[in-house]
TORKOL-4160 file (C-alpha; in steps of 0.2 Angstrom, whole numbers, padded with zeros to 4 digits, m for minus):
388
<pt num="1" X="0159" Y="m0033" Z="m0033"/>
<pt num="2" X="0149" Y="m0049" Z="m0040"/>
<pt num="3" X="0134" Y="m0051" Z="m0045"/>
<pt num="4" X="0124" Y="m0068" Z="m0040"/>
<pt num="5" X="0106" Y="m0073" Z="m0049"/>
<pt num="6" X="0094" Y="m0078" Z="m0035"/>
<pt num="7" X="0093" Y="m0097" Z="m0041"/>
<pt num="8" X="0095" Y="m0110" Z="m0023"/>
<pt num="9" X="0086" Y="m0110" Z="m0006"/>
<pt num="10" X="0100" Y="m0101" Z="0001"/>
<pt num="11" X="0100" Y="m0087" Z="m0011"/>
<pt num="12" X="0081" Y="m0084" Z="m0006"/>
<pt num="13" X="0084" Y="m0085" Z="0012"/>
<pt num="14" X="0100" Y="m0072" Z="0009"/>
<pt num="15" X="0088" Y="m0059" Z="m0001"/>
<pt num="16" X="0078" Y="m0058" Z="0016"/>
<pt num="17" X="0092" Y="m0058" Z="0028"/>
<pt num="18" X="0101" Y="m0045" Z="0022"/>
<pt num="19" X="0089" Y="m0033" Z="0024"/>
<pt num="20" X="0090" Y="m0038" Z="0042"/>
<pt num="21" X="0107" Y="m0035" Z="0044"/>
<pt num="22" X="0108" Y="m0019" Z="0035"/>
<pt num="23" X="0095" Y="m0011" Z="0047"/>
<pt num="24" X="0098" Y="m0020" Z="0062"/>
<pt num="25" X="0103" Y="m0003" Z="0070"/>
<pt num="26" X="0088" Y="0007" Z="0064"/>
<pt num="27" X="0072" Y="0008" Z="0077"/>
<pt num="28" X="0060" Y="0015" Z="0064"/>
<pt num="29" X="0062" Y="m0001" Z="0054"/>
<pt num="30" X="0051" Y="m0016" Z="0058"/>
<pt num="31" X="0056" Y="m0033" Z="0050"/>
<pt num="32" X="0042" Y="m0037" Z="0036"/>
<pt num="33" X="0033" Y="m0055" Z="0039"/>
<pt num="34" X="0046" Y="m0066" Z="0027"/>
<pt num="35" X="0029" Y="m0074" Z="0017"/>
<pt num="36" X="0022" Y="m0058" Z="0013"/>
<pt num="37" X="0040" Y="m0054" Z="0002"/>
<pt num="38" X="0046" Y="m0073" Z="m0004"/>
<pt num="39" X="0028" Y="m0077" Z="m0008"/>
<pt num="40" X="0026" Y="m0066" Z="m0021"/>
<pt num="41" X="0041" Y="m0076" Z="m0032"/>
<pt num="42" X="0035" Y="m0093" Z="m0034"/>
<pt num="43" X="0020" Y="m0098" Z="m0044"/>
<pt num="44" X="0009" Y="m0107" Z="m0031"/>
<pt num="45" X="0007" Y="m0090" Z="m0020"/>
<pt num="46" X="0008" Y="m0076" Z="m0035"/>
<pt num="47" X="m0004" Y="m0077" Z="m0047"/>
<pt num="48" X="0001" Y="m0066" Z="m0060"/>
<pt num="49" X="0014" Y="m0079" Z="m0063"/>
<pt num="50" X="m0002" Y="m0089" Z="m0073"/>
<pt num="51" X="m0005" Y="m0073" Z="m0084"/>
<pt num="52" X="0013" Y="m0075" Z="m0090"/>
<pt num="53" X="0024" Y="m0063" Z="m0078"/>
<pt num="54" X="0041" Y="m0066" Z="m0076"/>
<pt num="55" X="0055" Y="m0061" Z="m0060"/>
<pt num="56" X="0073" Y="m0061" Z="m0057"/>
<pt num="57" X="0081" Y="m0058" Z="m0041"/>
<pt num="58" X="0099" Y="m0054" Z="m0038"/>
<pt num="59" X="0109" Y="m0052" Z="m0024"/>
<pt num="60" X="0127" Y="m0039" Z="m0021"/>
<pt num="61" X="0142" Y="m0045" Z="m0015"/>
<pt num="62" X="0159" Y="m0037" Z="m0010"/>
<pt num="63" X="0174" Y="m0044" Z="m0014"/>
<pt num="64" X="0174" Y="m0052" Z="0004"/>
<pt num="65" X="0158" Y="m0061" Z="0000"/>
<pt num="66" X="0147" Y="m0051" Z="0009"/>
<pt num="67" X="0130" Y="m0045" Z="0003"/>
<pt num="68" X="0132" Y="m0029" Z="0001"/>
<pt num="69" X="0114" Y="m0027" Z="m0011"/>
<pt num="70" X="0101" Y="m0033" Z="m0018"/>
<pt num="71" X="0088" Y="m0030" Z="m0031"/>
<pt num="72" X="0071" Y="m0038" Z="m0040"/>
<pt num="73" X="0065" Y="m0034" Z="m0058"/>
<pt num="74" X="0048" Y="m0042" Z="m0066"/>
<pt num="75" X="0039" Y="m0040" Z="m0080"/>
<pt num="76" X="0018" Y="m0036" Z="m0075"/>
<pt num="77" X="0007" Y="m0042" Z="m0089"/>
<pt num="78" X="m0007" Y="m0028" Z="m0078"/>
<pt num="79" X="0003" Y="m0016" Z="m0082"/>
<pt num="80" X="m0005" Y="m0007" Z="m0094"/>
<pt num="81" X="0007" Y="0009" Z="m0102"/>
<pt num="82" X="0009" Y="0016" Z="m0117"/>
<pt num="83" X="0026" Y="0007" Z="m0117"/>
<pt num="84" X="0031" Y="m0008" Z="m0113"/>
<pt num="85" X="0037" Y="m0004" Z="m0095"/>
<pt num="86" X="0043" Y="m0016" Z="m0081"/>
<pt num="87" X="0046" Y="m0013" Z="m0064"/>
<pt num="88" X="0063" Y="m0014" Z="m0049"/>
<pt num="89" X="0057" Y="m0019" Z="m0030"/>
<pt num="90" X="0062" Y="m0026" Z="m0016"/>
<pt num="91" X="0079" Y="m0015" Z="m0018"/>
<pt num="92" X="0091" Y="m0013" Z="m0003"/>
<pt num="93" X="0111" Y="m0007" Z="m0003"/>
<pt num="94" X="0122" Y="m0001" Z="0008"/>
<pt num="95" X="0127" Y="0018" Z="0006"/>
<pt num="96" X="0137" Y="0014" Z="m0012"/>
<pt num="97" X="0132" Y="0023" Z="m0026"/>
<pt num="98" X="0143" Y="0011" Z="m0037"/>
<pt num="99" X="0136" Y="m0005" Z="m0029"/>
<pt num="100" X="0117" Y="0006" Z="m0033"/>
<pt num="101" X="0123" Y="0009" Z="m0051"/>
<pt num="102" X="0127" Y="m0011" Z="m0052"/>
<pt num="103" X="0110" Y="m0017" Z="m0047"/>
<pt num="104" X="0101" Y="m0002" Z="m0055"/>
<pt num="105" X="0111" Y="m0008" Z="m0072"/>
<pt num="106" X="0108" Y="m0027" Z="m0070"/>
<pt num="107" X="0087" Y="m0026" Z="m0067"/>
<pt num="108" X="0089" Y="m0013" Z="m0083"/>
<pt num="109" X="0097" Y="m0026" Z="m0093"/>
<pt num="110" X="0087" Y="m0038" Z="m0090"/>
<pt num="111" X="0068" Y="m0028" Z="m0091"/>
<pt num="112" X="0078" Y="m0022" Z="m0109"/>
<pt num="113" X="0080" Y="m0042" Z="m0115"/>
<pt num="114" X="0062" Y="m0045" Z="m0110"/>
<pt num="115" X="0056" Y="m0032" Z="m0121"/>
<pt num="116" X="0054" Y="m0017" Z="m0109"/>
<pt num="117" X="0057" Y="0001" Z="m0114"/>
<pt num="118" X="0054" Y="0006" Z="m0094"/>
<pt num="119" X="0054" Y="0002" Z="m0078"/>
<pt num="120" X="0046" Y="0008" Z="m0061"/>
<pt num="121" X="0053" Y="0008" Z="m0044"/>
<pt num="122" X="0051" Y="0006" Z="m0031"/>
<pt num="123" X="0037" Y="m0005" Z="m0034"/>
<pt num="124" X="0030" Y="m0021" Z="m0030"/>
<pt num="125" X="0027" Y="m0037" Z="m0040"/>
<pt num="126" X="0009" Y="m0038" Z="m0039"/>
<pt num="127" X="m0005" Y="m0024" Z="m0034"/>
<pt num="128" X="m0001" Y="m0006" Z="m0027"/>
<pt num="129" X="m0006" Y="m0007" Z="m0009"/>
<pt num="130" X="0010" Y="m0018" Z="m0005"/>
<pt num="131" X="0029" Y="m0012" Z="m0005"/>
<pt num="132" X="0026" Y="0002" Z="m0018"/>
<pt num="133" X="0035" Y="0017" Z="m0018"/>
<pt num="134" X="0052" Y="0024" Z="m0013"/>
<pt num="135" X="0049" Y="0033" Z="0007"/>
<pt num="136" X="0058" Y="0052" Z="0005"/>
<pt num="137" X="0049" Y="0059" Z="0020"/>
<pt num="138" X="0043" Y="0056" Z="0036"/>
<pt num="139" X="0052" Y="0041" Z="0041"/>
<pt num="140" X="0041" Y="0035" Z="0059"/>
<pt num="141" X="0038" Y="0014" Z="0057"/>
<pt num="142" X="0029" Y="0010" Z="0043"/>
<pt num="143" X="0012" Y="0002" Z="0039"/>
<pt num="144" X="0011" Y="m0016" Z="0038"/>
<pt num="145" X="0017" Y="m0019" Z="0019"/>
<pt num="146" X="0023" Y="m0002" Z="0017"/>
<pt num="147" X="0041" Y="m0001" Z="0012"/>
<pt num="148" X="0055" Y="0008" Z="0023"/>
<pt num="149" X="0071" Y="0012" Z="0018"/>
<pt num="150" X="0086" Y="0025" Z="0021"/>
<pt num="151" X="0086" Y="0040" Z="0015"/>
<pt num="152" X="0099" Y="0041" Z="0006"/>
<pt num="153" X="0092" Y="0028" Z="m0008"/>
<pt num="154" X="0082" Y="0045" Z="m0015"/>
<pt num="155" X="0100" Y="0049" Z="m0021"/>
<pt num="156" X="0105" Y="0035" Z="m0029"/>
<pt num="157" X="0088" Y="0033" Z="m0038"/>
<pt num="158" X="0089" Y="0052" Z="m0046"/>
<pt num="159" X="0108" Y="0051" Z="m0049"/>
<pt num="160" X="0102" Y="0035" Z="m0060"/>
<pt num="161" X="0091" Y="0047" Z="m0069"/>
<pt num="162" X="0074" Y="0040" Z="m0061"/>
<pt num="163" X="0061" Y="0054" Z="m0062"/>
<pt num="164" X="0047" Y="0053" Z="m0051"/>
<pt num="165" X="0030" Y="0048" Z="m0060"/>
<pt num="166" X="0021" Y="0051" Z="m0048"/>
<pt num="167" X="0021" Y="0053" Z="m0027"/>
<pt num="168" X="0012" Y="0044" Z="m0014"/>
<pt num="169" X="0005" Y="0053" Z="0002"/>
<pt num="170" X="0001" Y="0046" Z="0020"/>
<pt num="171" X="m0010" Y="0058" Z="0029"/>
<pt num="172" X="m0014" Y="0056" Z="0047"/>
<pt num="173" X="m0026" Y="0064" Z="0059"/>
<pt num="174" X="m0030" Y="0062" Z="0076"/>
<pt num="175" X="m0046" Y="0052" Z="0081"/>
<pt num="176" X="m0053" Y="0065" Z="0094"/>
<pt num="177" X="m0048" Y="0084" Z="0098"/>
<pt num="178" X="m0046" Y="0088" Z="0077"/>
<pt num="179" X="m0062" Y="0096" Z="0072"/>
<pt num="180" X="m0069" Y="0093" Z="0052"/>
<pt num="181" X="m0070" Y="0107" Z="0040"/>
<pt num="182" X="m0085" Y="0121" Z="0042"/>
<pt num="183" X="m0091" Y="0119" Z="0025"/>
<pt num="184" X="m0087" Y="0099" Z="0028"/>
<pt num="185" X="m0101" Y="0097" Z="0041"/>
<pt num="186" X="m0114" Y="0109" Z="0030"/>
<pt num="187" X="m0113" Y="0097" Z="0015"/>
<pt num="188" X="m0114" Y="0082" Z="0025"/>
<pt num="189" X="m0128" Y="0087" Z="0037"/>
<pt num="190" X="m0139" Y="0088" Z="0021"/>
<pt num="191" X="m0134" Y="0071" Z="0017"/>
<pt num="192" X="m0139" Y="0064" Z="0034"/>
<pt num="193" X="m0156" Y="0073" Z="0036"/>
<pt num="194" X="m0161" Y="0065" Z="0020"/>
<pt num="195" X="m0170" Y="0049" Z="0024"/>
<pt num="196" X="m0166" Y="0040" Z="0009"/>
<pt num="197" X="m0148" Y="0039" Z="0016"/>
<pt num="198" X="m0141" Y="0026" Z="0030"/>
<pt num="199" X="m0124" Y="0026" Z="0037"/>
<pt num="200" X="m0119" Y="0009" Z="0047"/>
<pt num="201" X="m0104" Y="0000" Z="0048"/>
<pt num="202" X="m0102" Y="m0020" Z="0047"/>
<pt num="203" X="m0110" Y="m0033" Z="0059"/>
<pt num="204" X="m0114" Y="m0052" Z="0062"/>
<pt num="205" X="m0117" Y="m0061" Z="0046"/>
<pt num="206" X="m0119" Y="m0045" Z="0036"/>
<pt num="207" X="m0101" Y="m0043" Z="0039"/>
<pt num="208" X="m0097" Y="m0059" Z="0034"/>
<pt num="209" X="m0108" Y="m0061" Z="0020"/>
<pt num="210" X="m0114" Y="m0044" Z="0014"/>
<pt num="211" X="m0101" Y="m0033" Z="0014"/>
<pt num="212" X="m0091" Y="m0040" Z="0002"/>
<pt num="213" X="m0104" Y="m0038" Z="m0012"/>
<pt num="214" X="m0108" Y="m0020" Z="m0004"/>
<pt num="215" X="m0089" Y="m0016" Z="m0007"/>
<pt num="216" X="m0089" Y="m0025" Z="m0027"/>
<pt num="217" X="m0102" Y="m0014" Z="m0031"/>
<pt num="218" X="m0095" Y="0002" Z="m0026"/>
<pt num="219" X="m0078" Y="m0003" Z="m0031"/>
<pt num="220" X="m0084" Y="m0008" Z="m0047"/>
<pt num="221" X="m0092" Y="0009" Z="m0050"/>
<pt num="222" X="m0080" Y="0019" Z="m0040"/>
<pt num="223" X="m0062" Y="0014" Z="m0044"/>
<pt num="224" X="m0061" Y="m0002" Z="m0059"/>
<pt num="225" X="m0059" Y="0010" Z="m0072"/>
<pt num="226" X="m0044" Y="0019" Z="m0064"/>
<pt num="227" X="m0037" Y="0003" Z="m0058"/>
<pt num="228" X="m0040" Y="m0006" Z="m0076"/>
<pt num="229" X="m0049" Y="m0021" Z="m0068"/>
<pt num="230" X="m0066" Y="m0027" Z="m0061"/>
<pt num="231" X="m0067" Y="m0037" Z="m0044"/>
<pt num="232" X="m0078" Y="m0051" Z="m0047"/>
<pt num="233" X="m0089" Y="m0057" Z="m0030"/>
<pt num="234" X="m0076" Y="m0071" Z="m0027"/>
<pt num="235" X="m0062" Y="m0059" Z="m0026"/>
<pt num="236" X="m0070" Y="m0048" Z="m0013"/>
<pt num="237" X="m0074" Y="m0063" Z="m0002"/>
<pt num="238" X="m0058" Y="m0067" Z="m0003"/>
<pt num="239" X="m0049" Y="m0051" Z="0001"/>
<pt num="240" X="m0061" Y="m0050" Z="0017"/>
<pt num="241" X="m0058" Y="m0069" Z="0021"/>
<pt num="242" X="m0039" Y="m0065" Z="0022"/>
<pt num="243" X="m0043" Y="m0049" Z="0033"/>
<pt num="244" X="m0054" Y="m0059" Z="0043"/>
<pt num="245" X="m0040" Y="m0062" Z="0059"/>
<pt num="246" X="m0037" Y="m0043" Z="0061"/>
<pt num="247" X="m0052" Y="m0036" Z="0055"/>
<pt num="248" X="m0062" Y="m0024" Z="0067"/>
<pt num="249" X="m0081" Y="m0022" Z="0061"/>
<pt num="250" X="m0083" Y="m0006" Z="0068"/>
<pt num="251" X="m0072" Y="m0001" Z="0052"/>
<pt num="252" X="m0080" Y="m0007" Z="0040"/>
<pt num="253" X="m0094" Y="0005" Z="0036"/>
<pt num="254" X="m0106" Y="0007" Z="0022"/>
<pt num="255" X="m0117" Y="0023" Z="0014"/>
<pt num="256" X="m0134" Y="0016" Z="0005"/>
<pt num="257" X="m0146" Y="0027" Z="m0004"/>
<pt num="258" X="m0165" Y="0018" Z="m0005"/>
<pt num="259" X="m0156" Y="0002" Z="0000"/>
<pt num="260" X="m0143" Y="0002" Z="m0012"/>
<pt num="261" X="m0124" Y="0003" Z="m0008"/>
<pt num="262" X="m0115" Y="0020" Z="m0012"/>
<pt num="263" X="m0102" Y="0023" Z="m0004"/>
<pt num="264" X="m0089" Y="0014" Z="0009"/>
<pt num="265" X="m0074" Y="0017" Z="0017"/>
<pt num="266" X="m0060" Y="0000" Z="0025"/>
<pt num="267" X="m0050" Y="0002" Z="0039"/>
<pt num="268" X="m0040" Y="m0011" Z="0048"/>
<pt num="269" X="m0030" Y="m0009" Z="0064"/>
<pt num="270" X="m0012" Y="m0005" Z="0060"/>
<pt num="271" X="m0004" Y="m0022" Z="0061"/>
<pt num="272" X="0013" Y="m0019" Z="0061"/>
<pt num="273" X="0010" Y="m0013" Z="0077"/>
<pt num="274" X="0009" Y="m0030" Z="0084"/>
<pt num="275" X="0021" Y="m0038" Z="0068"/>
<pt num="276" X="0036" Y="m0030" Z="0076"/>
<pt num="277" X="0035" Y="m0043" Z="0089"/>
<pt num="278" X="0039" Y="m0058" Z="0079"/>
<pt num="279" X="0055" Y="m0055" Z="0069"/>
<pt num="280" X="0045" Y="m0057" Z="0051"/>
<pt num="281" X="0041" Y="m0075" Z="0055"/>
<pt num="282" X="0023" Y="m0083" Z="0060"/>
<pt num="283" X="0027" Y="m0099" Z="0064"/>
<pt num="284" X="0021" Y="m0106" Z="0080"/>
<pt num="285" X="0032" Y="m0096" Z="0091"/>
<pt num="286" X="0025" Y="m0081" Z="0079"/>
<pt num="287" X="0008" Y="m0085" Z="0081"/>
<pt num="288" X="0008" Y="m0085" Z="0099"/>
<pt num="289" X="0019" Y="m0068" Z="0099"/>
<pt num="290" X="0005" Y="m0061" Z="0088"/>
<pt num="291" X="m0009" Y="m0068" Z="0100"/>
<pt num="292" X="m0002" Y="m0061" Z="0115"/>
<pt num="293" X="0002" Y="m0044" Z="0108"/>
<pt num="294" X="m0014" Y="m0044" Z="0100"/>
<pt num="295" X="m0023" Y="m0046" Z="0117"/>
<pt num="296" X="m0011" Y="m0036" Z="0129"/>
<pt num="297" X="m0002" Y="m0024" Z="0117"/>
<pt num="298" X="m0017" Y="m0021" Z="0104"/>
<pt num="299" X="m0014" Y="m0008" Z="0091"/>
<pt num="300" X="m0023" Y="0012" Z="0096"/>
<pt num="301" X="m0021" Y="0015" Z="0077"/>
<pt num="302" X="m0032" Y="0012" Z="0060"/>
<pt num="303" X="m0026" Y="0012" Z="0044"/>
<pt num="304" X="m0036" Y="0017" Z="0032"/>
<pt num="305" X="m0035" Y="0006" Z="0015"/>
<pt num="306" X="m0048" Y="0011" Z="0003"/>
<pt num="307" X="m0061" Y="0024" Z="0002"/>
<pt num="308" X="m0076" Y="0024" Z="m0013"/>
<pt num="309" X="m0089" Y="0034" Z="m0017"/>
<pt num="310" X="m0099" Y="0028" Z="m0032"/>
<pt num="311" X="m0099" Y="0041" Z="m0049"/>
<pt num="312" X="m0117" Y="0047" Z="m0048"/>
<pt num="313" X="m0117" Y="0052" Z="m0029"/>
<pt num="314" X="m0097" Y="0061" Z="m0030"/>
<pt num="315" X="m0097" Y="0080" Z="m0026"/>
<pt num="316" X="m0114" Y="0079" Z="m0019"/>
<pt num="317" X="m0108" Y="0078" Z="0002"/>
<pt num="318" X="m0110" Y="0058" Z="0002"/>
<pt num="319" X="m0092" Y="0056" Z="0008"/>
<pt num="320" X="m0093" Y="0069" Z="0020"/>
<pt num="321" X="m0108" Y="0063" Z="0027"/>
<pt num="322" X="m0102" Y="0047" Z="0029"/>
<pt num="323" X="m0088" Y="0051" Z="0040"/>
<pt num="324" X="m0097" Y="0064" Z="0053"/>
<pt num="325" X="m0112" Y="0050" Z="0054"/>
<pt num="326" X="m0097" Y="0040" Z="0059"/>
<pt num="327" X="m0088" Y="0049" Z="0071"/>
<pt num="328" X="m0105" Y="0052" Z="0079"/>
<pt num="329" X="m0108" Y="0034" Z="0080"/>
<pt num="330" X="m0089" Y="0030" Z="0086"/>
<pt num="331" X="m0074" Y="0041" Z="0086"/>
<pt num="332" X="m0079" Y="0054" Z="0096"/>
<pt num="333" X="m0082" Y="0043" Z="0111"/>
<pt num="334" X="m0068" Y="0042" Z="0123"/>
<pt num="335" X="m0070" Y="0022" Z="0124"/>
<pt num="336" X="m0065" Y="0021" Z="0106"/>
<pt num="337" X="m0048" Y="0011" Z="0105"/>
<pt num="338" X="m0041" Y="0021" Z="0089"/>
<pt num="339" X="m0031" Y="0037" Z="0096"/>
<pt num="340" X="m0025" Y="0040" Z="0077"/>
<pt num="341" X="m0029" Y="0035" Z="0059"/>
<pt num="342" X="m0019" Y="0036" Z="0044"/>
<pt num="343" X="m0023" Y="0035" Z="0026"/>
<pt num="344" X="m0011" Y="0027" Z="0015"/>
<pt num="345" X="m0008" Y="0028" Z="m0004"/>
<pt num="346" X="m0015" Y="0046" Z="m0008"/>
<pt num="347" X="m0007" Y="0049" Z="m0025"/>
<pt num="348" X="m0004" Y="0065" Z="m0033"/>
<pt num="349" X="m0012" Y="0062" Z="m0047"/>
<pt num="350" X="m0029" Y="0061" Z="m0036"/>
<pt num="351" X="m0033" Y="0077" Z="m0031"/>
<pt num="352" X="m0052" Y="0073" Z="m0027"/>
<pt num="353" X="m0046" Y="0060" Z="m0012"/>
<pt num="354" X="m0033" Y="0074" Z="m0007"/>
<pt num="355" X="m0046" Y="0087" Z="m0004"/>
<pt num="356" X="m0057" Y="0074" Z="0007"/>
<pt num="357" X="m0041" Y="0071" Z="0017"/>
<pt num="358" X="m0037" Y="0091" Z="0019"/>
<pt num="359" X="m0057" Y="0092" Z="0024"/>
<pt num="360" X="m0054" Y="0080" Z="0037"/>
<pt num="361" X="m0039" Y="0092" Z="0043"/>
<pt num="362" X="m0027" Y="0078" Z="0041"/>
<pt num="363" X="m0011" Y="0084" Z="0036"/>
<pt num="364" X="0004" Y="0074" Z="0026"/>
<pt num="365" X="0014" Y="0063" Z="0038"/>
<pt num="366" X="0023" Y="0052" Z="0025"/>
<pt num="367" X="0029" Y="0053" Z="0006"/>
<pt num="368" X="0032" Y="0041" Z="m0004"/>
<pt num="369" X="0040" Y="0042" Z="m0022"/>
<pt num="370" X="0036" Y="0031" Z="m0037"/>
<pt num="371" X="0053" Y="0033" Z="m0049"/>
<pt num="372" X="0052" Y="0029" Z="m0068"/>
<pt num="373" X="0067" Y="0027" Z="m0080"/>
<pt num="374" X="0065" Y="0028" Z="m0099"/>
<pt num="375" X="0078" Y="0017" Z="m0108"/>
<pt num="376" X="0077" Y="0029" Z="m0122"/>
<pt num="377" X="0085" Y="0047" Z="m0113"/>
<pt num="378" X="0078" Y="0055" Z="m0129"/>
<pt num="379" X="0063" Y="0053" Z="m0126"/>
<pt num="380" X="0050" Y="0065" Z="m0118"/>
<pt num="381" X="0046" Y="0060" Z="m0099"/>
<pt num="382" X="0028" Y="0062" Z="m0094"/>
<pt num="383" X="0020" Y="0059" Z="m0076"/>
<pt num="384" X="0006" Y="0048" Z="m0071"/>
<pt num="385" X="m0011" Y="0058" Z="m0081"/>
<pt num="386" X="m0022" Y="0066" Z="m0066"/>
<pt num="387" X="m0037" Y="0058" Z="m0063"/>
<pt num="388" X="m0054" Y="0069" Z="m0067"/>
C-alpha cells in the first residue's frame, strides 16, 4: 500500500471520486454536493485558513494503484481544549483494518509534528453542524451535510484506540398523529395565555431583515458561551443570505416577551431530499435538476438545525409554549407540507435539549459518534463536560 499527499488537480478530484466508487452499491448513501467538501481546503472558501489553520489530505492506494482510502487531518485554531488537539475527517476505506491502521497513523503523525497531543474524528474542518461525527446507528439517507458511512468503520476506529468523547442524536417525530407530553402542554399553556408573550414565525421584510438580528441576540445569550464565540449581525445576515434558496418562512419562528426576542427555533426543508438528484454537482445541468425536483419532487421533511431559548426565560415553559403555539398555527393542519421533522446534532452532554426532544415524543432515529484519540495512552481519557 502507498500512501500519496493530496498536492495536484487530480489528487483532489480522486479524494471525491473515490468515495463515489466505494458506495456506488449502497441506496442509503446520497453523493455530497462536491463544493460543500473541496471548499473547505483552499483558502478563498475556508476562512479558518486566515486565523492560521492548517490541512493535509491523503489518499490510499493498493499495489494495483487503486484507491483503496483516504483520509483528512487539520489543525483548528477554534478548537479550544485543554490540550492541543487536531481533528481526522473526511475519512473513507474499504473493509481493511490494515489500510484503516495506515491512514489512522499518517493523520496521527502528522497532528503530532504540528504540535497536537489529540485528535477527534470524525469531524469536520470547520463548524459542527457539517460532516461531524462517525454514524453507528440508524443508517436511512442522511441530512444534507451529514456524514454516512459503513458500519464497519466503528470497528476500525475503537480497534485504533478512539474512545468516544462524546455522541450525537438525531430524533425524529412525526408532524401529525404524535401528541406532546401532558405536563408539556401545562407549562406551555401558561406561557401563551400571558399577553406579554407572542409567538410568530418569519415573513416579508421581517424575514429578510429582522430575523437575523432576532436570532443574534438569542444565540448570543442562548448558546456563545457553550460554543466559545459570539455571532456578530454581519454573520447572521449571512448564514440567512446562504439559506435564502431553500429557506421556508413558515420555519423560522420567534418567542418575544414585551417586544423583545427570547426564544427561536430554525428549520429548513431536508435538502438532500432534492440533492440526490444531481450527482454532487450544481452546475447548470445541477441547477436545473435542483429546480425541477424542487418544484415537482419537493421535500415532506424539515430539519431542524438550531433551537434557543435565552438564560433568563429557560425552565419557565417558553420552549414548550413555542412549539404548541406553533403546531396550532401550522403543523397540525392537513395542508402542511412537512409529514416528519428531524432534529439533528443533540449531544449527550446536552441533557436539557434532550429532554425537550423526549417531551416532544420524538424518539432517537440516528447516532452519531465523535471519537477522540490521546497520543499519550497513559494519560487519563475524559469525555466532553456536560453542559449545566
Amino acid at each position: 500500500m502507498r500512501i500519496i499527499e493530496v498536492s495536484s488537480p487530480a489528487h483532489q478530484q480522486e479524494f471525491l471520486e473515490m468515495a463515489v466508487r466505494l458506495y456506488q452499491r449502497e441506496p442509503n448513501w446520497i453523493r455530497p454536493l462536491d463544493k460543500d467538501i473541496e471548499g473547505l481546503f483552499h483558502s478563498e472558501t475556508n476562512k479558518l485558513f486566515k486565523l492560521g489553520a492548517k490541512a493535509k489530505r491523503w489518499l490510499l492506494q493498493d499495489e494495483k494503484g487503486s484507491t483503496i482510502g483516504r483520509i483528512a487531518a487539520f489543525v483548528n485554531p477554534k478548537m479550544k481544549e485543554k490540550q492541543p488537539t487536531g481533528g481526522i475527517g473526511f475519512f473513507e476505506c474499504v473493509e481493511q483494518r490494515e489500510a484503516a491502521i495506515l491512514l489512522f497513523d499518517t493523520a496521527k503523525i502528522w497532528l503530532q509534528d504540528q504540535g497536537m497531543e489529540a485528535m477527534d474524528g470524525p469531524i469536520n474542518f470547520g463548524e459542527r453542524d457539517k460532516w461531524w461525527g462517525l454514524l453507528v446507528e440508524g443508517f436511512s439517507p442522511p441530512n444534507y451535510n451529514m456524514p454516512w458511512n459503513f458500519a464497519y468503520y466503528k470497528d476500525f476506529f475503537e480497534a485504533y484506540g478512539f474512545q468516544v468523547y462524546f455522541k450525537q442524536f438525531t430524533y425524529m417525530r412525526p408532524v401529525q398523529g404524535v401528541g406532546f407530553d401532558q405536563k408539556m402542554i401545562e407549562r406551555a399553556n401558561k406561557v401563551i395565555d400571558d399577553p406579554d408573550f407572542e409567538f410568530r414565525h418569519m415573513k416579508g421584510r421581517e424575514l429578510s431583515e429582522k430575523a437575523p438580528e432576532y436570532f443574534m441576540t438569542v444565540y448570543n445569550k442562548a448558546w456563545a458561551r457553550h460554543m466559545g464565540k459570539s455571532l456578530t449581525l454581519k454573520e447572521t445576515q449571512l448564514m440567512f443570505g446562504k439559506m435564502k434558496p431553500i429557506m421556508d418562512g413558515r420555519l423560522i419562528y420567534f418567542g418575544f416577551h414585551k417586544g423583545e426576542p427570547v426564544s427561536f427555533f430554525i428549520n429548513i426543508p431536508e435538502i438532500n431530499q432534492i440533492f440526490k438528484y444531481v450527482n454532487g454537482k450544481l452546475d447548470w445541468i445541477g441547477k436545473l435538476k435542483f429546480l425541477f425536483n424542487k418544484i415537482f419532487n419537493p421535500p415532506n421533511k424539515m430539519l431542524g438545525l438550531v433551537f434557543g431559548v435565552v438564560p433568563e426565560f429557560q425552565g419557565k415553559g417558553v420552549e414548550s409554549a413555542m412549539i404548541m403555539a406553533y403546531n396550532e398555527k401550522f403543523a397540525k393542519h392537513d395542508s402542511f407540507p412537512y409529514k416528519t421533522i428531524e432534529m439533528n446534532w443533540i449531544g449527550d452532554f446536552n441533557p436539557k435539549m434532550m429532554r425537550v426532544c423526549e417531551q416532544l415524543n420524538a424518539e432517537i432515529y440516528k447516532t452519531h459518534h465523535t471519537y477522540r484519540y490521546l497520543f499519550d495512552r497513559e494519560k487519563p481519557f475524559e469525555r466532553h463536560p456536560i453542559f449545566e
